[in-house]
C-alpha positions as CSV (number, residue, x, y, z in Angstrom):
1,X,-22.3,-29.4,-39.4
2,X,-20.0,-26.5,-38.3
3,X,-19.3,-27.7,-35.3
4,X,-18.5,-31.1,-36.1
5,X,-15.9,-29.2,-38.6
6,X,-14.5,-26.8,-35.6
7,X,-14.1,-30.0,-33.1
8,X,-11.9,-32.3,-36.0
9,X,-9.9,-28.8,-36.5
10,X,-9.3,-28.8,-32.8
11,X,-8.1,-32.6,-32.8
12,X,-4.7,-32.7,-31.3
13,X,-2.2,-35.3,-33.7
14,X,-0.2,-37.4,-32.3
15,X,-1.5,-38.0,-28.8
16,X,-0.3,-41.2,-27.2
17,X,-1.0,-39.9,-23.2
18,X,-3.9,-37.6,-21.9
19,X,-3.6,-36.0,-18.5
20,X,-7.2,-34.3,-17.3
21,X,-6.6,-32.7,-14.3
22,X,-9.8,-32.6,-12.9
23,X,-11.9,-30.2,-11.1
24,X,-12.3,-29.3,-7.2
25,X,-15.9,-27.5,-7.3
26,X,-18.1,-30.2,-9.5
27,X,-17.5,-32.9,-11.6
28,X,-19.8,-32.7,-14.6
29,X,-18.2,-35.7,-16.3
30,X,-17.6,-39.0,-14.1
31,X,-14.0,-40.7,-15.1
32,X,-15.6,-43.5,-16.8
33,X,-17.7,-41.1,-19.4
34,X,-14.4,-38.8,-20.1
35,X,-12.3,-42.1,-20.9
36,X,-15.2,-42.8,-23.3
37,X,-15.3,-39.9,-24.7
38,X,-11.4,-39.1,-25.3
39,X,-11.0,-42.7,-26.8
40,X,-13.4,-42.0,-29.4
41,X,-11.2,-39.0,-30.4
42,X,-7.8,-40.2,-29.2
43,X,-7.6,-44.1,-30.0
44,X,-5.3,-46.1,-28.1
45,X,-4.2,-43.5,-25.8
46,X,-3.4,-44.3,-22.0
47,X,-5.6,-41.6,-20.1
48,X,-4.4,-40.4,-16.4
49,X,-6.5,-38.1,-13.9
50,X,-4.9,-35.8,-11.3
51,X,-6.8,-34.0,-8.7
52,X,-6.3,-29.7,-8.2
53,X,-4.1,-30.6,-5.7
54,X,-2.2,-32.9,-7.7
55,X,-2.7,-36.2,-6.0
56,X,-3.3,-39.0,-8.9
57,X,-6.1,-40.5,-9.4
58,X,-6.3,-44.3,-10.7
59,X,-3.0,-45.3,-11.7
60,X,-0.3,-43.1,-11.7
61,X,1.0,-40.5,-13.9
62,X,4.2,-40.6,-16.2
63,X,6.3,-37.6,-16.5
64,X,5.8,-36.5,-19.8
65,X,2.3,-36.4,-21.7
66,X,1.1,-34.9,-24.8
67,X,-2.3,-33.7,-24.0
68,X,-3.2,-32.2,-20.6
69,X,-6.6,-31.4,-20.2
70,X,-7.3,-28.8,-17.4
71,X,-10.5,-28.3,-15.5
72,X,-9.5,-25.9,-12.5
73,X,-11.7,-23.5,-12.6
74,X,-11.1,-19.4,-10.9
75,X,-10.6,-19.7,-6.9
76,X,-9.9,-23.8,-6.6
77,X,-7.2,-24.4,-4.6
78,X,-3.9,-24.9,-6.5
79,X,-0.6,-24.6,-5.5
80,X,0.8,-21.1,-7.2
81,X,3.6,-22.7,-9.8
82,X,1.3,-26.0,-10.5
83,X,0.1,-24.9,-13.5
84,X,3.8,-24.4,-14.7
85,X,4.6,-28.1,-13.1
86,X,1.8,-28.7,-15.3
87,X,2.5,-27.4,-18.7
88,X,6.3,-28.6,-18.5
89,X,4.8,-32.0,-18.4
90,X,2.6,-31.9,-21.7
91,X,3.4,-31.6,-25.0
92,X,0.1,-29.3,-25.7
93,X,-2.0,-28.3,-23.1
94,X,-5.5,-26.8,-22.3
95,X,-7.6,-25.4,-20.0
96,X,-9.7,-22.8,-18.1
97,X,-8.6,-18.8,-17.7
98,X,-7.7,-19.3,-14.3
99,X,-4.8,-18.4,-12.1
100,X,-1.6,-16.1,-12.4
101,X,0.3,-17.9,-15.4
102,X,-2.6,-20.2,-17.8
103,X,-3.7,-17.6,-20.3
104,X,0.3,-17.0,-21.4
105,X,1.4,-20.6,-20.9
106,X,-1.3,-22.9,-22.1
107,X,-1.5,-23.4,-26.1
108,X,-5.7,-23.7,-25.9
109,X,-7.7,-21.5,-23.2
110,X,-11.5,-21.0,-22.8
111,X,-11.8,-17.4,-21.0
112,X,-14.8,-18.4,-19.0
113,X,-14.3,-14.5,-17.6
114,X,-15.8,-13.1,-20.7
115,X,-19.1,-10.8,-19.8
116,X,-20.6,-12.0,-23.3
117,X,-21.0,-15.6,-21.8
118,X,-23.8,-14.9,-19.4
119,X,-22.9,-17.9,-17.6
120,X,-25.6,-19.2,-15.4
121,X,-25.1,-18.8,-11.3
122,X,-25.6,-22.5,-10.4
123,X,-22.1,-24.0,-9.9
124,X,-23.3,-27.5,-11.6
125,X,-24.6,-25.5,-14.7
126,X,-21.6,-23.0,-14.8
127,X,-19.4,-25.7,-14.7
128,X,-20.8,-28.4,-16.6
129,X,-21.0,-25.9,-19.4
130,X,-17.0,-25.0,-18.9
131,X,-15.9,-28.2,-18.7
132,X,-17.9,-28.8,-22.2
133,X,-16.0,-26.1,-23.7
134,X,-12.6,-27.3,-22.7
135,X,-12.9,-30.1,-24.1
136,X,-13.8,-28.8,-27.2
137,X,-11.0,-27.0,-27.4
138,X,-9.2,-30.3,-27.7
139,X,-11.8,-32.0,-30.2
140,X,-13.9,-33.8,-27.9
141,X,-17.7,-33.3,-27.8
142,X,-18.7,-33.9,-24.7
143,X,-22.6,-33.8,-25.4
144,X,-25.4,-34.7,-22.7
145,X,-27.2,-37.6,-24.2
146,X,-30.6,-36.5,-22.3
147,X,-32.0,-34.2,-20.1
148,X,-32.6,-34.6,-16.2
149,X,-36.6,-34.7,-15.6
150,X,-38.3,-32.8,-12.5
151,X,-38.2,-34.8,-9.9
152,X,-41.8,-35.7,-8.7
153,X,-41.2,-38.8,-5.7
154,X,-43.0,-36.2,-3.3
155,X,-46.1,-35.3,-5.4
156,X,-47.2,-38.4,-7.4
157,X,-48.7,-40.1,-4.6
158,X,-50.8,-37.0,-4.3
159,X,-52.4,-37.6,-7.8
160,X,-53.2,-41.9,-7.4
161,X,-56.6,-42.2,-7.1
162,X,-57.6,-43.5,-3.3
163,X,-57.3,-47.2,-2.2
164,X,-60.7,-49.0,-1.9
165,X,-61.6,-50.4,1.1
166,X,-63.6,-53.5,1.3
């Protein structure tokens, strides 16, 4: 219940265009699963995606937005003003505690640089979980629906009882 309170206080008003700039290590969230879930925060909103470098992704991008979304993480490659070329564009924007300028420019940050985090070494983990809390920051719960199962291809042939020969 108190996080369902925290995400609809973090709920952006007004937001007609969404820009996620996604991120050059790992995608935790494919494009189609991040439209989904904006849309059911953000109804009727056109959604654009940029890459780190800023190249567009889908159709292109106007040159104003409301929301941009931010998932450059620490050490992706970035041009050194993009974030700036960034935040001029958006009305709000949020992100990751990465780079020269984000911490003083952006209006929402997750400071994934925090020693209380105890952030797990795997990059997929790491930044699955960052991603998750960037979103949030904007209202959208971006919740796994299950978990991945061990994968046993190689050893479940080993436990078949053997074929009878007639």
């Amino acid at each position: 219940m108190g996080n369902r309170v925290l995400l609809e206080d973090s709920v952006v008003k007004d937001v007609r265009t969404i820009l996620v700039v996604m991120s050059s290590f790992a995608v935790a969230f494919d494009r189609e699963s991040i439209i989904q879930k904006l849309l059911l925060v953000y109804p009727d909103c056109a959604i654009f995606f940029k890459t780190t470098s800023g190249k567009t992704i889908g159709s292109p991008c106007p040159e104003k937005v409301d929301l941009l979304i931010d998932l450059t993480g620490p050490g992706q490659r970035q041009g050194l003003f993009y974030s700036k070329k960034l935040r001029s564009m958006a009305r709000i924007a949020a992100g990751r505690n990465a780079g020269l300028f984000r911490k003083k420019i952006y209006n929402k940050i997750f400071d994934e640089k925090r020693k209380d985090l105890n952030l797990s070494e795997e990059l997929i983990l790491k930044e699955s979980f960052v991603q998750k809390k960037v979103f949030e920051l904007v209202g959208v719960s971006m919740g796994a629906s299950a978990q991945m199962t061990q994968d046993k291809s190689k050893s479940v042939a080993l436990e078949l009882p053997p074929l009878k020969i007639n």
